[in-house]
Phi, psi and omega in degrees: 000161188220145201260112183261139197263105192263148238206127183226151245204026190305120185250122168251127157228131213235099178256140193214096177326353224244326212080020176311207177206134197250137193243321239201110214216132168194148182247165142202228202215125152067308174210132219292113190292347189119133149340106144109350189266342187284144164343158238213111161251129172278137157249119161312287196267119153232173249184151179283358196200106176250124148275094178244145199242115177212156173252204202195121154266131154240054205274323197292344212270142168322149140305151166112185187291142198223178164204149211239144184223140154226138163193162214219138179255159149274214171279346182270004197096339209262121189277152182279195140252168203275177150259124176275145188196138147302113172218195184216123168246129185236170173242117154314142197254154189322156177247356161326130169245155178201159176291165174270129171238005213199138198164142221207151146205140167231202195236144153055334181230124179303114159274006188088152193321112186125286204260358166292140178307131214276146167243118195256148153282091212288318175198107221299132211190160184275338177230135188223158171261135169221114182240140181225273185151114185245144167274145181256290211345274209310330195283153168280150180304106160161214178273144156263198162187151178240108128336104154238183197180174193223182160198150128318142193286027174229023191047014174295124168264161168295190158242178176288159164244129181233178177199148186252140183215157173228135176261118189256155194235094182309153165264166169304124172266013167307111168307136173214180179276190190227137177211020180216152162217179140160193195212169181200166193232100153092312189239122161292123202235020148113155179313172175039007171297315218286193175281109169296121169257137188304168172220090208277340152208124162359132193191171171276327157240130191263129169246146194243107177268109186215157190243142152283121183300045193304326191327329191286307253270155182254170185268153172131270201220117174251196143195162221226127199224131169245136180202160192217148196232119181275208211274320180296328185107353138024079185251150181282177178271198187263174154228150179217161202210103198277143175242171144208147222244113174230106155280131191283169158258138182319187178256318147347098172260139142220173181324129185260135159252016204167188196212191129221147209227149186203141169240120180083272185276141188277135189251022170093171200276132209044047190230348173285173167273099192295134158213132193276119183311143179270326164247091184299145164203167165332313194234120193245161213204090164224165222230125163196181202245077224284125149317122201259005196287159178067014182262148176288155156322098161156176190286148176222195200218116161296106152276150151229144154210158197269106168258148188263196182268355166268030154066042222218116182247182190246178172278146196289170174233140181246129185245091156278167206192159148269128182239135173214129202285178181226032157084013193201044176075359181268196155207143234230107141246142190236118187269152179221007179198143171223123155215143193215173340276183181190113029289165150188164192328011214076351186260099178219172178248158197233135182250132182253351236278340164272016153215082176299139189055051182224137155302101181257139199252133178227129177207115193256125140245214188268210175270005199222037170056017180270122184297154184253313194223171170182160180170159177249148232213123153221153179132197191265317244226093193217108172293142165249154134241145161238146163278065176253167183274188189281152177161195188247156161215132157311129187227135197231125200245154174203149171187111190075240190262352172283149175237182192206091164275101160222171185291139183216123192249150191247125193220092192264000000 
């Protein structure tokens, strides 16, 4: 095989808001040498807005993945931020053809080339069909994948080919009655462990009426596992059922003393960065500063919620936002979606007002991904009501390339 020198092509155009004039352009490959140490790009002209065309041999580089970095200074010093690009250097392979005399396959682990179970080959072809017959007995009931591969009379192999198969293991299909159920929440606690539902008179088929213990459950998102055992001991498979557990608020009100606030992951409740009110009351007014350090270029997510003086915290309020540097040490955020309140009645409003003339796809389901609702949206400030029952549902806003996911609880 021979190290193909792959020739990549570029075009960079570079704008700098201030009118500076760009004198200065250079890339480099995986790693960044420092501001002035990188390949050299000519800027011919240079001009506040620059097209530049250069190639990058990359005959020197390992196969596999690389990334080519540009960025351009202007006459003032000021360097731009880069552009990047994902690329792949491969080694070509001889293009001589000869027949396949030889295929192998194995299941889930390589013993090497070679050493894979033989598939035989009746007549050795530049292209050839193969059918075989693979055992399963020996594999465990779940997923596997099969691996194949070829050679050539020049000992070249191809590359693979694969498949993912899952091995189900039959049951007896001699029918008996069911004469056991039960269920568990989130942790399997092993057969015949879980919480027994009666089963009052035997049968090949059962309908099961039963009440569940929420109580223990802290709120938010569970799931529910059912499984049932006949007279052999038999047990079937489960079935399950994502929940979400909304604990009510007392009819006791007390003084909100604060607020706490987290971006993107929630790190559990009073683990956010708390800032305390200066005057608690039912309804507080209060104004802070969210820290953005250590977040990256790209869209987030703001959480806020509220603790009373019983240590009672509220459903979070969600804030997107855009963070973009704006090429001059700073960063640029742009909030672009708001909806409140939530929880609420199905009646709540979605703020569009920072992405004015834009077409919004709004679309709500249940937990199990079945859309309820969808409709297309333009304006800044806009109520929705849906005719849904009380429960949690996913509300999914996408406009343009941005998307949005959020919990949307509903309580009539």
């Amino acid at each position: 095989m021979k190290k193909l020198p792959l020739i990549i092509a570029f075009i960079f155009s570079v704008l700098l808001c201030t009118g500076q004039n760009i004198n200065k352009a250079e890339y480099f490959i995986d790693t960044d040498p420092g501001y002035g140490l990188a390949i050299q790009i000519p800027v011919s002209v240079p001009a506040d807005k620059v097209s530049l065309s250069f190639l990058v041999n990359t005959g020197g580089l390992s196969e596999g993945f690389h990334m080519i970095v540009l960025r351009a200074r202007d006459d003032d010093g000021r360097w731009s931020t880069t552009r990047q690009q994902v690329f792949y250097v491969y080694e070509t392979e001889s293009v001589t053809e000869s027949n396949i005399n030889k295929a192998e396959y194995f299941i889930d682990t390589d013993p090497g080339f070679g050493l894979a179970t033989a598939i035989p080959v009746a007549t050795p072809a530049k292209k050839v069909a193969l059918n075989f017959t693979v055992n399963t007995s020996t594999l465990s009931q779940g997923f596997h994948m099969i691996v194949l591969r070829a050679r050539d009379v020049l000992g070249r192999w191809s590359a693979t080919r694969q498949q993912v198969f899952y091995v189900y293991e039959t049951e007896n299909v001699t029918e008996s009655n069911i004469n056991k159920a039960e269920y568990f929440i989130d942790t399997d606690p092993g057969f015949g462990l879980a919480t027994a539902i009666p089963v009052t008179a035997p049968a090949k088929k059962v309908a099961l009426n039963f009440t569940v213990n929420t109580s223990p459950l802290a709120q938010g998102f569970h799931m529910i596992v059912l499984r049932a055992r006949d007279v052999l001991g038999r047990w079937s498979s489960t079935r399950q059922q994502v929940f979400y557990l909304y604990k009510t608020i007392p009819s006791s009100t007390a003084n909100i003393t604060g607020i706490e606030y987290f971006i993107d992951t929630d790190p559990g409740f009073g683990k956010g960065t708390f800032v305390a009110a200066a005057a608690p009351g039912s309804k507080v007014n209060m104004d802070f500063v969210a820290s953005l350090g250590g977040k990256t270029e790209g869209d987030h997510l703001l959480y806020i919620r509220s603790k009373d003086a019983l240590n009672r915290w509220s459903h979070p309020y969600i804030h997107a936002f855009n963070l973009l540097p704006d090429g001059v040490g700073k960063v640029k955020v742009t909030p672009w979606f708001k909806m409140y309140p939530n929880p609420n009645e199905g009646n709540f409003i979605i703020d569009f007002t920072d992405l004015q003339n834009q077409t919004i796809k709004i679309t709500i389901s249940d937990l199990n991904g079945r859309a309820l609702y969808s409709n297309e949206l333009e304006g800044e400030n806009i109520p929705l009501s849906v005719d849904l029952p009380s429960g949690v549902y996913i509300l999914k806003v996408v406009a343009g390339d941005k998307s949005f996911v959020q919990r949307l609880v509903i309580n009539r």
